[in-house]
C-alpha positions in Angstrom: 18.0 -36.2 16.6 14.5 -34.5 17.1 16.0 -31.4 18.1 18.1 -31.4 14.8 14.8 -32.0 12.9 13.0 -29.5 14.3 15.7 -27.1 14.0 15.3 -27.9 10.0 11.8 -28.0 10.3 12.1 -24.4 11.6 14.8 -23.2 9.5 12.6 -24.2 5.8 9.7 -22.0 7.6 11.3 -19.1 7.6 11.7 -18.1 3.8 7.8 -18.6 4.3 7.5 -16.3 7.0 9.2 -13.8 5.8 7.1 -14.0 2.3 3.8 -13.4 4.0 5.9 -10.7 6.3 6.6 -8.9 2.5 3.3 -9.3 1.6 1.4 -7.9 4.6 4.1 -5.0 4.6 2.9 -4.4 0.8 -0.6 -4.2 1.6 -0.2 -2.0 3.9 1.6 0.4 1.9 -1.0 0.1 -1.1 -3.4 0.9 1.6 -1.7 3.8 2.5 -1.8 4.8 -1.5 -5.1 3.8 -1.5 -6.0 6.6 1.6 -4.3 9.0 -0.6 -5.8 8.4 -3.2 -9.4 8.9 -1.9 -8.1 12.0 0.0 -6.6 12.8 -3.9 -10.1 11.9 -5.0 -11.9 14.2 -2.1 -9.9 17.6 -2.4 -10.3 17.2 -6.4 -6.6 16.6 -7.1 -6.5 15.1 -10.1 -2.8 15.0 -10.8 -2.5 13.3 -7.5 -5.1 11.0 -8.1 -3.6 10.7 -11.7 -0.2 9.4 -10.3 -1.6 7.5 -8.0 -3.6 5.3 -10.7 -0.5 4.9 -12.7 1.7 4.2 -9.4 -0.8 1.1 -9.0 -1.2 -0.3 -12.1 2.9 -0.4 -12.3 3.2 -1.7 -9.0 0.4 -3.6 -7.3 0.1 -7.3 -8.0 -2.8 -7.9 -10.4 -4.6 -10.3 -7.6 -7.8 -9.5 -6.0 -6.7 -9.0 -2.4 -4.6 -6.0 -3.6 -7.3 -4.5 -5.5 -9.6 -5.0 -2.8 -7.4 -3.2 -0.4 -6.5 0.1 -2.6 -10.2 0.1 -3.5 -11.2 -0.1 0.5 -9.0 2.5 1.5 -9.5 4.5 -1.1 -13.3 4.1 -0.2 -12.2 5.5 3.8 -9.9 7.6 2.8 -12.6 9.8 0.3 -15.1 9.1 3.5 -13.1 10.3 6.1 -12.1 13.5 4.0 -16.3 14.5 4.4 -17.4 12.9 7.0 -14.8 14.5 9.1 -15.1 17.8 7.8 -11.3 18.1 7.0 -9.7 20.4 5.2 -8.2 19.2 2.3 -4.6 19.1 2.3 -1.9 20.9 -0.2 -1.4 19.0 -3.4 2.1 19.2 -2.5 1.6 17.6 1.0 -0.2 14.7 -1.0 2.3 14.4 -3.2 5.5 13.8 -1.1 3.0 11.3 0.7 2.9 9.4 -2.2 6.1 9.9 -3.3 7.1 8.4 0.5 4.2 5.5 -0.1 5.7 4.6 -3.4 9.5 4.2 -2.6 8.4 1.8 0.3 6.5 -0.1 -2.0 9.2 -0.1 -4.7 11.4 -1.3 -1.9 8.7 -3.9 -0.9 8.1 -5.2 -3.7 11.7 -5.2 -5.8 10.7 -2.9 -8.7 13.6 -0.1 -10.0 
């Protein structure tokens, strides 16, 4: 009989699980927008960065964890673009990055 309950006790976890599994799996993409973005920012890529804004208001839960992460990567990702002395990549490379970043988090997040 315990083993039956825990068993069920297990089972109702796992909707849970695989919630905060989503979610974690989201934020990571949006940080990966959000490092595109600053890189956007960086190289002066307005279209990019453009699309980008527009990608995230559409998609990004209006909560402030998620804002917090696109607005911390965003942060590195303009840093890291200076500070490392990189050369700024093609528009075009940024944009199939994002175009990559945003059918993952379509996917993640159930949006058409």
């Amino acid at each position: 009989m315990r083993a039956i309950l825990t068993l069920v006790l297990a089972l109702a976890c796992l909707p849970a699980m695989a919630d905060g599994d989503a979610r974690e799996a989201g934020l990571a993409a949006l940080g990966e927008l959000g490092a595109a973005n600053g890189t956007a920012l960086a190289c002066r890529q307005s279209d990019n960065a453009g699309r980008i804004k527009r990608l995230v208001i559409e998609l990004a839960p209006k909560t402030r964890a998620w804002g917090e992460r696109f607005e911390q990567a965003t942060n590195d990702g303009f840093l890291a673009q200076h500070r490392d002395g990189a050369t700024c990549p093609d528009a075009g490379a940024v944009g199939a990055d994002v175009d990559r970043i945003e059918a993952r988090l379509r996917a993640l997040l159930g949006t058409s």
